[in-house]
N, CA, C and O atoms as CSV, one atom per row, in Angstrom:
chain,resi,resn,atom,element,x,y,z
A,1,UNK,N,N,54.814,12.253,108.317
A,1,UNK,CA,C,55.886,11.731,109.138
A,1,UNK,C,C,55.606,12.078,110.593
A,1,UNK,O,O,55.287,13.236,110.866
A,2,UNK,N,N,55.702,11.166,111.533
A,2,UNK,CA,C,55.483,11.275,112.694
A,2,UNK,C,C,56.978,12.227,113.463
A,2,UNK,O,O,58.158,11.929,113.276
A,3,UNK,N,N,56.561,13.162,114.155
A,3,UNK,CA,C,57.810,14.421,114.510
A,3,UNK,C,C,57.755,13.965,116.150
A,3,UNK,O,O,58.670,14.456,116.811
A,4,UNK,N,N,57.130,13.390,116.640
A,4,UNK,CA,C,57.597,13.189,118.177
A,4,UNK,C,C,58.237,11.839,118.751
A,4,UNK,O,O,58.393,10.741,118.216
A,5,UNK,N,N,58.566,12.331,120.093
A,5,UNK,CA,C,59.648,11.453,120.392
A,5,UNK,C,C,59.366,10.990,122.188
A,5,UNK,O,O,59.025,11.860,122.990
A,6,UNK,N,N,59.571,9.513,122.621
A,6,UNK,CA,C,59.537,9.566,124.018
A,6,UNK,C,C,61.105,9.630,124.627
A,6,UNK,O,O,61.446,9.812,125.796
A,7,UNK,N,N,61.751,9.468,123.708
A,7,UNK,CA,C,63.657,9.416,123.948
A,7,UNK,C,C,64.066,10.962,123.975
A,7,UNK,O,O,63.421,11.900,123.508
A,8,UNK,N,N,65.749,11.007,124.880
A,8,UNK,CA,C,65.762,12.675,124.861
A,8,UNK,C,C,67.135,12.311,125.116
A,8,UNK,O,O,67.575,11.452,125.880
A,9,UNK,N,N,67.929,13.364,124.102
A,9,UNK,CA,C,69.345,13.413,124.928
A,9,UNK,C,C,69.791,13.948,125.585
A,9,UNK,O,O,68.913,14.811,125.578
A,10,UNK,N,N,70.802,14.482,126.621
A,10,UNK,CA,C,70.611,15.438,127.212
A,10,UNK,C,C,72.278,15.235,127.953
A,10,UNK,O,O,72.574,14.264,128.650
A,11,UNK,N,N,73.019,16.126,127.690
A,11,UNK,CA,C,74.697,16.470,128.046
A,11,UNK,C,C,74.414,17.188,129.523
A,11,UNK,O,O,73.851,18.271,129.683
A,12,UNK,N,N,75.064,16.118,130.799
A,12,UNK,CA,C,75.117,16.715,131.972
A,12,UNK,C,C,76.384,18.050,132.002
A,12,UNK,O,O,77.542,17.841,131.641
A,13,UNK,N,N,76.042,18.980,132.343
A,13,UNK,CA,C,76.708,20.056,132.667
A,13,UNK,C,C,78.252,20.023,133.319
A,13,UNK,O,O,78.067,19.925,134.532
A,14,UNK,N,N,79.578,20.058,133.074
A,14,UNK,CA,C,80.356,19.845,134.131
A,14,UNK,C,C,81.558,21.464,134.154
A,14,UNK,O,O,82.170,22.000,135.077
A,15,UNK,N,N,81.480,21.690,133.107
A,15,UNK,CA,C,81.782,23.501,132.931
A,15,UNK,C,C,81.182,24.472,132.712
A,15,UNK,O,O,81.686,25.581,132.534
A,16,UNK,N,N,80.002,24.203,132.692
A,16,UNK,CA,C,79.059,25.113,132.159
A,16,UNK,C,C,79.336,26.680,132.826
A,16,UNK,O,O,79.569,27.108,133.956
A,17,UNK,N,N,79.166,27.300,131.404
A,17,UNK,CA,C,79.093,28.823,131.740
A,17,UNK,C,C,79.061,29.710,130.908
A,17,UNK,O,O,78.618,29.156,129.902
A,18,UNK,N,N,79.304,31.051,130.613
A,18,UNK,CA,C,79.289,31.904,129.222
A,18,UNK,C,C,80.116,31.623,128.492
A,18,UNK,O,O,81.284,31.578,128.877
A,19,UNK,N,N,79.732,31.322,127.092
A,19,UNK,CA,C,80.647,31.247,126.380
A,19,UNK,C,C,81.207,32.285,125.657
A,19,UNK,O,O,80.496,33.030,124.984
A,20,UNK,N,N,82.767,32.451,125.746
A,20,UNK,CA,C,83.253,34.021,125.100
A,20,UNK,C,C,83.209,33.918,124.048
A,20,UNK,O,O,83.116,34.994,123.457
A,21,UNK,N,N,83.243,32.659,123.174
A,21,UNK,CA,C,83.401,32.451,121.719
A,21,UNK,C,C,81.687,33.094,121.095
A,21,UNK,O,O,81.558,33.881,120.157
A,22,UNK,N,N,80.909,32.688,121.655
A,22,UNK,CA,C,79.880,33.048,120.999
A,22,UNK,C,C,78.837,34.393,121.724
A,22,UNK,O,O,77.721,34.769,121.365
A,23,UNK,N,N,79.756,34.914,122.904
A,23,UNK,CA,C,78.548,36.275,123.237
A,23,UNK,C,C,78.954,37.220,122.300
A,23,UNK,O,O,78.414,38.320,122.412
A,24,UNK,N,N,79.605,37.106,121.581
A,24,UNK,CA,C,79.880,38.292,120.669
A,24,UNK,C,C,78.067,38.187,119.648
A,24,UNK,O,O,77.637,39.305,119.363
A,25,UNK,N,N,77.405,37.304,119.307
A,25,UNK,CA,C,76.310,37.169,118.756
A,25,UNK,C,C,75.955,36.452,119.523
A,25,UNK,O,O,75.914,35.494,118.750
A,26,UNK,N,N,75.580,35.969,120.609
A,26,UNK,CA,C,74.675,35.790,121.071
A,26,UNK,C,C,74.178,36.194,122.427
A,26,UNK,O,O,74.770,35.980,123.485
A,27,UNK,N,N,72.673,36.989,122.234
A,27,UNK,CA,C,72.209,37.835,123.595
A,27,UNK,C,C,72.178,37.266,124.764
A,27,UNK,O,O,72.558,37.784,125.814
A,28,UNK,N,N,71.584,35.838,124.584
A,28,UNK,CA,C,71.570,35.072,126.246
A,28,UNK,C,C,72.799,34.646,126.255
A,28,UNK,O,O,72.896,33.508,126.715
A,29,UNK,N,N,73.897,35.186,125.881
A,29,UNK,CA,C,75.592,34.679,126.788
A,29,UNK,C,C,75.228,36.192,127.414
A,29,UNK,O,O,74.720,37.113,126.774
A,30,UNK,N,N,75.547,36.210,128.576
A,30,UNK,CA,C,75.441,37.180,129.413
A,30,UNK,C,C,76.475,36.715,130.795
A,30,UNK,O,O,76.296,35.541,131.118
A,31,UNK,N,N,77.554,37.493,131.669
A,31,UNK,CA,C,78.208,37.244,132.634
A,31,UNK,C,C,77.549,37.467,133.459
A,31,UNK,O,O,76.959,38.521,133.225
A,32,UNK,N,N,77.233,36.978,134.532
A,32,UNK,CA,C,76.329,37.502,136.237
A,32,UNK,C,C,77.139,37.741,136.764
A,32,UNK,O,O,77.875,36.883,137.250
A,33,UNK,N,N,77.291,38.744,136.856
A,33,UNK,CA,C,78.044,39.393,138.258
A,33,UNK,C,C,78.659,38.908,139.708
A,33,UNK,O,O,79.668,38.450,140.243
A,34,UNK,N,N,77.463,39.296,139.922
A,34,UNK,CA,C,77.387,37.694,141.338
A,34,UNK,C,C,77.542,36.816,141.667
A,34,UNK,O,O,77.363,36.311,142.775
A,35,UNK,N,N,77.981,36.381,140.589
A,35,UNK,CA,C,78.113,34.564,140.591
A,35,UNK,C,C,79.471,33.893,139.735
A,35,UNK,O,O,79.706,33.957,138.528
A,36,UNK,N,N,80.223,33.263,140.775
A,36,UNK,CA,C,81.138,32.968,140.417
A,36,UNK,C,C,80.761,31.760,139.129
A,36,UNK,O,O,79.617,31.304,139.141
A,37,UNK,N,N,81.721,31.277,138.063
A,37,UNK,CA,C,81.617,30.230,137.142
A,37,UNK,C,C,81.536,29.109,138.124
A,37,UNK,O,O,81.642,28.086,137.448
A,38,UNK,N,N,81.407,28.806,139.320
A,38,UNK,CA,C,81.469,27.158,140.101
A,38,UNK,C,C,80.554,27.211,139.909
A,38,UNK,O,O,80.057,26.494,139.041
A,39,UNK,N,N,79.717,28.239,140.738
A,39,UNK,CA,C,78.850,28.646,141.319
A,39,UNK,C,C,77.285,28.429,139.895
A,39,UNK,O,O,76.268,27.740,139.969
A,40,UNK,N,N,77.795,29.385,138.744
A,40,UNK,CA,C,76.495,29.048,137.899
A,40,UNK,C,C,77.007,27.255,137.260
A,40,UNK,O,O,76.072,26.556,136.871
A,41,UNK,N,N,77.936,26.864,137.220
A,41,UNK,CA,C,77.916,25.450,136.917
A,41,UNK,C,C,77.176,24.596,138.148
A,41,UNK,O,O,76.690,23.512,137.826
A,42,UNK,N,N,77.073,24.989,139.428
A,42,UNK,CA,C,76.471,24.011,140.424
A,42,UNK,C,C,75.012,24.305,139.781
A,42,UNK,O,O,74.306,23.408,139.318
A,43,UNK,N,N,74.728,25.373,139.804
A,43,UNK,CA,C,73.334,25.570,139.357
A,43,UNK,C,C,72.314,24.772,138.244
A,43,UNK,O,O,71.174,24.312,138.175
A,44,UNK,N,N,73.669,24.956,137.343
A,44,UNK,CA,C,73.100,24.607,136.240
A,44,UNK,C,C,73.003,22.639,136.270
A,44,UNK,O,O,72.179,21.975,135.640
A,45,UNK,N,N,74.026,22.127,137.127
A,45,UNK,CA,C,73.938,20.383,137.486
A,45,UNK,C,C,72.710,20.718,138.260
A,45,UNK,O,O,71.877,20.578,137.365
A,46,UNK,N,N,72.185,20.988,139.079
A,46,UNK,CA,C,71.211,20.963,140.188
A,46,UNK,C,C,69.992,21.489,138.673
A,46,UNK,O,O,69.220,20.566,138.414
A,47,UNK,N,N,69.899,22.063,138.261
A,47,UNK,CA,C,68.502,22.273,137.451
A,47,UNK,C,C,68.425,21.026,136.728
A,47,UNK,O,O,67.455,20.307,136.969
A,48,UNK,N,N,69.469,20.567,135.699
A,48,UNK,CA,C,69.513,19.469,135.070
A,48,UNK,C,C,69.238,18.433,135.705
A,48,UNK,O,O,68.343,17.817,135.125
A,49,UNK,N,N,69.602,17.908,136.685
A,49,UNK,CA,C,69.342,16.605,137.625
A,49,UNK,C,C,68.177,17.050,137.812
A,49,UNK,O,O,67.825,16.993,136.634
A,50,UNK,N,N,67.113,17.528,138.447
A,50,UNK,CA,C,65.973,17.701,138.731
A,50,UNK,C,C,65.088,17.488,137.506
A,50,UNK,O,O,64.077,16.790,137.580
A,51,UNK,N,N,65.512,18.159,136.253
A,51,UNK,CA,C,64.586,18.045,134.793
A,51,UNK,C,C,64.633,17.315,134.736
A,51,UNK,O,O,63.575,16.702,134.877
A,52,UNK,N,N,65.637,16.682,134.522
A,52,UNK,CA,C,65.685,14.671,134.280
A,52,UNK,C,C,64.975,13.590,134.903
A,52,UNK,O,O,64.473,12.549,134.480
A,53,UNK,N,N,65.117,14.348,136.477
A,53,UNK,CA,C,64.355,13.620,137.160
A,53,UNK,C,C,62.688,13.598,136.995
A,53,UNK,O,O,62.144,12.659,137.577
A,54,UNK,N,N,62.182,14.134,136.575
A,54,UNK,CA,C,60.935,15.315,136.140
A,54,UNK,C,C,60.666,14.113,134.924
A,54,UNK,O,O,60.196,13.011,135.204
A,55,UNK,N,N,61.050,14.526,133.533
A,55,UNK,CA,C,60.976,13.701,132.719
A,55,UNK,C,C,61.432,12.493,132.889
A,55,UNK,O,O,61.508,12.320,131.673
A,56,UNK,N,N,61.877,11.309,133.393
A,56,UNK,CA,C,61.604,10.126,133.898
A,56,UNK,C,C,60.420,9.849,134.349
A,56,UNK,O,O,59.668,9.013,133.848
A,57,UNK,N,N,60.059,10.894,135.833
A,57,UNK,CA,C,59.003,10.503,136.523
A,57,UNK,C,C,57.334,10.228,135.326
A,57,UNK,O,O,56.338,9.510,135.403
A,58,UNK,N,N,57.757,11.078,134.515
A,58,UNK,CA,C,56.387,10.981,133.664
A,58,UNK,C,C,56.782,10.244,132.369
A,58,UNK,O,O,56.179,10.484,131.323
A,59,UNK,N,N,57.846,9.298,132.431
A,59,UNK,CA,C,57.689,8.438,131.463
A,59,UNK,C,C,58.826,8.602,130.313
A,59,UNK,O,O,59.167,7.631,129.638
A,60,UNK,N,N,59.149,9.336,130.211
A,60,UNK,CA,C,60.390,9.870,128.575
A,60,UNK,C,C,61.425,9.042,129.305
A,60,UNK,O,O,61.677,8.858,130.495
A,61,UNK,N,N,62.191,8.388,127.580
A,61,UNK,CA,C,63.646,8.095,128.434
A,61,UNK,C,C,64.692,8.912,127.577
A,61,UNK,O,O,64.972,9.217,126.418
A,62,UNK,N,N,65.150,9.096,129.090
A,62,UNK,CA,C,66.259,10.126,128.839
A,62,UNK,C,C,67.677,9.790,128.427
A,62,UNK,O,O,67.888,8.785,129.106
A,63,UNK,N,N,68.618,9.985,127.830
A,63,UNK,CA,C,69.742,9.398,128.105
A,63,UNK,C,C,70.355,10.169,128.504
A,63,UNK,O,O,69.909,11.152,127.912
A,64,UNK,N,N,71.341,10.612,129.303
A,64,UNK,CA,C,72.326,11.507,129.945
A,64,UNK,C,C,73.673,11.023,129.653
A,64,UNK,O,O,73.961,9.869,129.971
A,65,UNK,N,N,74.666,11.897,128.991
A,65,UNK,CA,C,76.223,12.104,128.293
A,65,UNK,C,C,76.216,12.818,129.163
A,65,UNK,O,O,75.438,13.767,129.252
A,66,UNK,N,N,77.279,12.451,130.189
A,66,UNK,CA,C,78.284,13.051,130.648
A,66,UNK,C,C,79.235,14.263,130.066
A,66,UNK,O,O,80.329,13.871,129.661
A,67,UNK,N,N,78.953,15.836,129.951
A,67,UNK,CA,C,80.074,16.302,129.362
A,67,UNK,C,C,81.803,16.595,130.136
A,67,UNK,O,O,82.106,16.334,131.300
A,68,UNK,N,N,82.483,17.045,129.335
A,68,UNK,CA,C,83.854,16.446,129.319
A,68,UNK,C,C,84.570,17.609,130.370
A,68,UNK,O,O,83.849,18.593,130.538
A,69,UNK,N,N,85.525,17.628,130.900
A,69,UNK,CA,C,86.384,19.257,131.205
A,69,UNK,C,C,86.856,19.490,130.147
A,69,UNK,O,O,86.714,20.639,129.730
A,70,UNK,N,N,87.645,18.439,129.251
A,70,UNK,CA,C,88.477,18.811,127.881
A,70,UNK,C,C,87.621,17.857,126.946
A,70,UNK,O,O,87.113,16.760,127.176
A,71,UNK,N,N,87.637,18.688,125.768
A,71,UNK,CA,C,87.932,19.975,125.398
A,71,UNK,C,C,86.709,21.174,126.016
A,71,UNK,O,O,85.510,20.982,126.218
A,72,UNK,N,N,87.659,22.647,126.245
A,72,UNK,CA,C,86.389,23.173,126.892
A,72,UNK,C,C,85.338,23.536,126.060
A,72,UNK,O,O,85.496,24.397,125.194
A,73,UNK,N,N,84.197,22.919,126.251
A,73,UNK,CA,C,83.211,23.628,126.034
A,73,UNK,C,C,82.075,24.045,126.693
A,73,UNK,O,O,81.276,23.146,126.954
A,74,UNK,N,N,81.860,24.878,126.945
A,74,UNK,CA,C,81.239,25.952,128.237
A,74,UNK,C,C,79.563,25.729,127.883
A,74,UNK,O,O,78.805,25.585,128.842
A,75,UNK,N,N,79.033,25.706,126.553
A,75,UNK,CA,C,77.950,25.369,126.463
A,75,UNK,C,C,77.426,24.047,125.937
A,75,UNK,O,O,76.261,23.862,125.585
A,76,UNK,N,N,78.054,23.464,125.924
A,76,UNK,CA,C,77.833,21.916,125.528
A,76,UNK,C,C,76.687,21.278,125.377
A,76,UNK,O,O,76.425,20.427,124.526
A,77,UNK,N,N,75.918,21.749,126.318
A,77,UNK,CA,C,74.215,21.269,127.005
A,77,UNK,C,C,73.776,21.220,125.863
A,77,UNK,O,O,73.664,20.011,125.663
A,78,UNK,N,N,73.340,21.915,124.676
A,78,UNK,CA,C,72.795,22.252,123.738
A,78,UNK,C,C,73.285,21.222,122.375
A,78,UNK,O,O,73.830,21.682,121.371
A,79,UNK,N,N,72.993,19.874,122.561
A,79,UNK,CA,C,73.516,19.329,121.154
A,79,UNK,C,C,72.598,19.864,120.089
A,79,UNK,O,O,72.848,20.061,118.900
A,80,UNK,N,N,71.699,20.020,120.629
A,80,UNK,CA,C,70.810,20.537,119.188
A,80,UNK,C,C,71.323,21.099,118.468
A,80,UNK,O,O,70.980,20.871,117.308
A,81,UNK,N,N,72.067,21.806,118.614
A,81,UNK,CA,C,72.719,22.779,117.876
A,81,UNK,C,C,74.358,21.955,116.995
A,81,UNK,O,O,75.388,22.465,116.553
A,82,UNK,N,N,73.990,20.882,117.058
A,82,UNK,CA,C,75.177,20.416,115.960
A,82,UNK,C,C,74.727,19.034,115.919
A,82,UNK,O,O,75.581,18.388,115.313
A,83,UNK,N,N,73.809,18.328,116.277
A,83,UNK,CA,C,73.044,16.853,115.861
A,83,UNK,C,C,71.473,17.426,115.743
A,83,UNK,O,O,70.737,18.272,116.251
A,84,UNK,N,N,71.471,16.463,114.803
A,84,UNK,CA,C,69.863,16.203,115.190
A,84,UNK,C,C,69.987,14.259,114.656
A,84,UNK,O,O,70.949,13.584,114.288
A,85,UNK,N,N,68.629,13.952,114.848
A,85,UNK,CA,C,68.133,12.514,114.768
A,85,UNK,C,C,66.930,12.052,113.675
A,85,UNK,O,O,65.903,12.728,113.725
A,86,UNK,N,N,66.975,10.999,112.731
A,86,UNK,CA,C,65.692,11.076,112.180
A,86,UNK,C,C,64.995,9.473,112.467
A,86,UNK,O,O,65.438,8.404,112.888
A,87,UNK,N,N,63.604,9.995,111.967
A,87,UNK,CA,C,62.866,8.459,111.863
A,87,UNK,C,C,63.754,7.213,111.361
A,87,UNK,O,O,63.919,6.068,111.782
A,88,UNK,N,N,64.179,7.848,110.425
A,88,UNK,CA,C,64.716,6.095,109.580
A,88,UNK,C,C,65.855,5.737,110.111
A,88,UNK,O,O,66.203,4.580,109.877
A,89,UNK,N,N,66.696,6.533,110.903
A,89,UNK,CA,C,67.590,6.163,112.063
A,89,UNK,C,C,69.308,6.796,111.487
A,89,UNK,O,O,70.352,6.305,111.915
A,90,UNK,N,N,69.253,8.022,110.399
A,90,UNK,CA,C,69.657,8.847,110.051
A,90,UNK,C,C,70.182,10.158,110.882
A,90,UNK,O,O,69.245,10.796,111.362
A,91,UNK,N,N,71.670,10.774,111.195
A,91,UNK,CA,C,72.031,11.610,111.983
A,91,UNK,C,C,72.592,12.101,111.031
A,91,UNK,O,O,73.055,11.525,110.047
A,92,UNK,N,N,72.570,13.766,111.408
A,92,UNK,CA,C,72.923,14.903,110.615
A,92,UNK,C,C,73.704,15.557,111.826
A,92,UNK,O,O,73.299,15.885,112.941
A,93,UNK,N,N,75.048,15.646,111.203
A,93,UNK,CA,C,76.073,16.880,112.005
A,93,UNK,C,C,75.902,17.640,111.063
A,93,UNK,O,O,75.677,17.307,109.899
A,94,UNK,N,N,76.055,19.419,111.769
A,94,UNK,CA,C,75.749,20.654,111.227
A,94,UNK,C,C,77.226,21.455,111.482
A,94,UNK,O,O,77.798,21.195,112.541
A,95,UNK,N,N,77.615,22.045,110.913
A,95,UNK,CA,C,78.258,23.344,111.192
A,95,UNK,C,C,78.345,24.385,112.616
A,95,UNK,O,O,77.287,24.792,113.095
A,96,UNK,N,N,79.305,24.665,113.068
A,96,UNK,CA,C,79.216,25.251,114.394
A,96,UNK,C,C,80.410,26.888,114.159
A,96,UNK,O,O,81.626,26.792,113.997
A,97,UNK,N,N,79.600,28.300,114.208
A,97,UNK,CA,C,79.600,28.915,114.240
A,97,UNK,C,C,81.162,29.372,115.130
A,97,UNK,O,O,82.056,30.011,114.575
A,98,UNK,N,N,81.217,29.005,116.238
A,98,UNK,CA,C,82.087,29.476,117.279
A,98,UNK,C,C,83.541,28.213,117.318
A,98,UNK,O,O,83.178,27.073,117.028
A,99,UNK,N,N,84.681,28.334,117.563
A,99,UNK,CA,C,85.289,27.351,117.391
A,99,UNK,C,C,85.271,26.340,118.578
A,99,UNK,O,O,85.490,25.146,118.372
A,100,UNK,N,N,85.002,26.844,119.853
A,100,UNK,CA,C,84.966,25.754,120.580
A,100,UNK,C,C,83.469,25.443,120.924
A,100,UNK,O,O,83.239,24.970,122.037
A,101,UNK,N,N,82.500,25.655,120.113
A,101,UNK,CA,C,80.984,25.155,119.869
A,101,UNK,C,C,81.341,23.659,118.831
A,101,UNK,O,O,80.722,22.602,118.953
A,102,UNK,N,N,82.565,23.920,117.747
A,102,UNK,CA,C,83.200,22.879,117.040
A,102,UNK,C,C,83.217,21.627,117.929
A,102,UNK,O,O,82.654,20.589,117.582
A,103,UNK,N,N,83.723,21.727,118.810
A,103,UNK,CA,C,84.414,20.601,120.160
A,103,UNK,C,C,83.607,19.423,120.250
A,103,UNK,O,O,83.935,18.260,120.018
A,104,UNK,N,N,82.329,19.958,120.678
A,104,UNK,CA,C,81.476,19.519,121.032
A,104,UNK,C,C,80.682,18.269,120.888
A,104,UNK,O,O,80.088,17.567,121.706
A,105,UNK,N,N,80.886,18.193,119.345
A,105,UNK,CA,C,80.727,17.162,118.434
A,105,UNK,C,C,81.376,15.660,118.944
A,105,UNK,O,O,82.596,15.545,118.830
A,106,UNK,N,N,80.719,14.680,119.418
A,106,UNK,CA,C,82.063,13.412,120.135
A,106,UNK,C,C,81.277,12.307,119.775
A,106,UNK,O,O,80.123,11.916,119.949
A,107,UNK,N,N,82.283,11.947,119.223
A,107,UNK,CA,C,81.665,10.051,118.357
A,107,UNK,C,C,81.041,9.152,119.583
A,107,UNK,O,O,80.203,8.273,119.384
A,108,UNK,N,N,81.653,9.549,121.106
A,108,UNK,CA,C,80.787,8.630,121.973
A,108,UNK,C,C,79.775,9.226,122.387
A,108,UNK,O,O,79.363,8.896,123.499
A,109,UNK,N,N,79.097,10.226,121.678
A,109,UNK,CA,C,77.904,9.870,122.356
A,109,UNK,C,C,76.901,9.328,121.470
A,109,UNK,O,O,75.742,9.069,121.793
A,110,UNK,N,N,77.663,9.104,119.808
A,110,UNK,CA,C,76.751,8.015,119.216
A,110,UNK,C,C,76.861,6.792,119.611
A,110,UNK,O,O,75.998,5.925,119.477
A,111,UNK,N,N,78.149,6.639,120.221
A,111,UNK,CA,C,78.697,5.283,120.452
A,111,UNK,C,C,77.136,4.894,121.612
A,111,UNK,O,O,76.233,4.091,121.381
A,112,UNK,N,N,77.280,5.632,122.598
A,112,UNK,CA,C,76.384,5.540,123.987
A,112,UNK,C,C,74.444,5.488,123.707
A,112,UNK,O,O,73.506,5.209,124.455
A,113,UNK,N,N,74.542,5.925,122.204
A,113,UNK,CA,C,73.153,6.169,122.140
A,113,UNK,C,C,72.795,4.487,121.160
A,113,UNK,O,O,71.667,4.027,120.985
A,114,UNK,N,N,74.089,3.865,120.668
A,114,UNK,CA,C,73.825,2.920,119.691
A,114,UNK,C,C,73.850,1.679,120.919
A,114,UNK,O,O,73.378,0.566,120.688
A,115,UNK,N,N,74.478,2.046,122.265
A,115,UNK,CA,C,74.475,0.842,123.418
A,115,UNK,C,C,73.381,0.881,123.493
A,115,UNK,O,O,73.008,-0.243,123.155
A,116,UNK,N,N,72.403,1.566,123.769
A,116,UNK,CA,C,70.982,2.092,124.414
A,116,UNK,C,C,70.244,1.585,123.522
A,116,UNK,O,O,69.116,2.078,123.547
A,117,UNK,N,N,70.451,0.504,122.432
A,117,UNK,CA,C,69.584,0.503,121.521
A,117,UNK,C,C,69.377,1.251,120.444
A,117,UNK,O,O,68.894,0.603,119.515
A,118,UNK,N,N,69.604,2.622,120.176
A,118,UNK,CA,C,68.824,3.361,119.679
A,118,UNK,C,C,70.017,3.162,117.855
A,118,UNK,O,O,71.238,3.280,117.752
A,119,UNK,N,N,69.076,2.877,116.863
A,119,UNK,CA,C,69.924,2.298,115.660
A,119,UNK,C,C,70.226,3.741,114.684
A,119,UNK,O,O,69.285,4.463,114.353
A,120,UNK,N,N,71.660,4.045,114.280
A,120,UNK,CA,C,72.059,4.865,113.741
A,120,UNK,C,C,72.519,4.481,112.135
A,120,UNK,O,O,73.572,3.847,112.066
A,121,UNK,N,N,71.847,4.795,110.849
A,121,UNK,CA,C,71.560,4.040,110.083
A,121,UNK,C,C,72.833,4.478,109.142
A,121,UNK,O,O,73.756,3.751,108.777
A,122,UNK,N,N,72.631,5.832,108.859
A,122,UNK,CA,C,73.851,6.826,107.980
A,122,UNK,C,C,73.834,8.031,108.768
A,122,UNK,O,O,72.840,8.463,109.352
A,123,UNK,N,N,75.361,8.730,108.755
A,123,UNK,CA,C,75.905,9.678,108.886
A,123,UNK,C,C,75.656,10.815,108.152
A,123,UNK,O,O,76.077,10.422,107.064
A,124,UNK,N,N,75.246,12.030,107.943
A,124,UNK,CA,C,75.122,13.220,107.354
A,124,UNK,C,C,76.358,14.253,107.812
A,124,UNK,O,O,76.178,15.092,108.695
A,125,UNK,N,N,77.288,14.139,107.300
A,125,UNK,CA,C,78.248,15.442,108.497
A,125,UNK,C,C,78.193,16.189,107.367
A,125,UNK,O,O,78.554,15.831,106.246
A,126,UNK,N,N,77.562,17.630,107.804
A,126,UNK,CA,C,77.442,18.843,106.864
A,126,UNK,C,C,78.979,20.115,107.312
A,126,UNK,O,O,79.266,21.233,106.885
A,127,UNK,N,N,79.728,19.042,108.513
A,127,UNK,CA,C,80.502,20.114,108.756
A,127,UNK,C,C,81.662,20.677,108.398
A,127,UNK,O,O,82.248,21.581,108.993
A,128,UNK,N,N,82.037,20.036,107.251
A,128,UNK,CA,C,83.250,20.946,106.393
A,128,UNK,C,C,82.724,21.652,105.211
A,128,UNK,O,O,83.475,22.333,104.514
C-alpha cells in the first residue's frame, strides 16, 4: 500500500495555547512565563502561515480549516490526533483522552475537504 501523500490538512491556530485538560499527562503542555496567551497564539499564526507557505512553495496542497473560538479548544492544530485518512477514501475518528480535545472533532471540516475534491467513502467513528 502506498503510505504517502501530496495533500495536508492543517487547522489555522486562533486560541492556541496550553491546554489544562491535558498537561496533567502531557510533558510538552508547558506555561511560558513570559508570554502572554495572545502573545504565544500570534506566534503560533505567524509559524503556521509561513509552514504553509513553505509547503505550497514546493508543491503539497495544503488545505487550511480555520479553527473556531467556540468551542474552546486550545490545541486544535493537531487533528491527527482524532482523524486520520485512508487510500480507499475511508476516515477513522478516534477517541480523545481530554474533554475539550473531544471538541475538536467538526463535520465541516469533512464537509471542506469533500468541496476540495478529496472523496470520503465510509465513516469509522471509534469514539463512543
Amino acid at each position: 500500500m502506498k503510505q504517502t501523500t501530496n495533500s495536508l490538512l492543517m487547522i489555522r491556530p486562533v486560541a492556541f495555547r496550553m491546554n489544562e485538560q491535558t498537561a496533567v499527562n502531557n510533558y510538552y503542555q508547558k506555561v511560558l512565563d513570559n508570554l502572554s496567551t495572545e502573545t504565544v497564539n500570534q506566534k503560533a499564526q505567524e509559524e503556521f502561515d509561513t509552514f504553509v507557505q513553505k509547503l505550497k512553495m514546493i508543491g503539497l496542497n495544503v488545505v487550511v480549516v480555520d479553527d473556531t473560538l467556540s468551542p474552546d479548544t486550545p490545541d486544535s492544530i493537531f487533528p491527527n490526533n482524532w482523524i486520520s485518512f485512508h487510500e480507499n477514501g475511508d476516515v477513522v475518528l478516534y477517541p480523545m483522552f481530554a474533554e475539550n480535545r473531544r471538541l475538536e472533532r467538526r463535520e465541516d471540516v469533512l464537509d471542506t475537504l469533500e468541496e476540495k475534491g478529496f472523496l470520503i467513502n465510509e465513516i469509522m467513528d471509534y469514539t463512543s
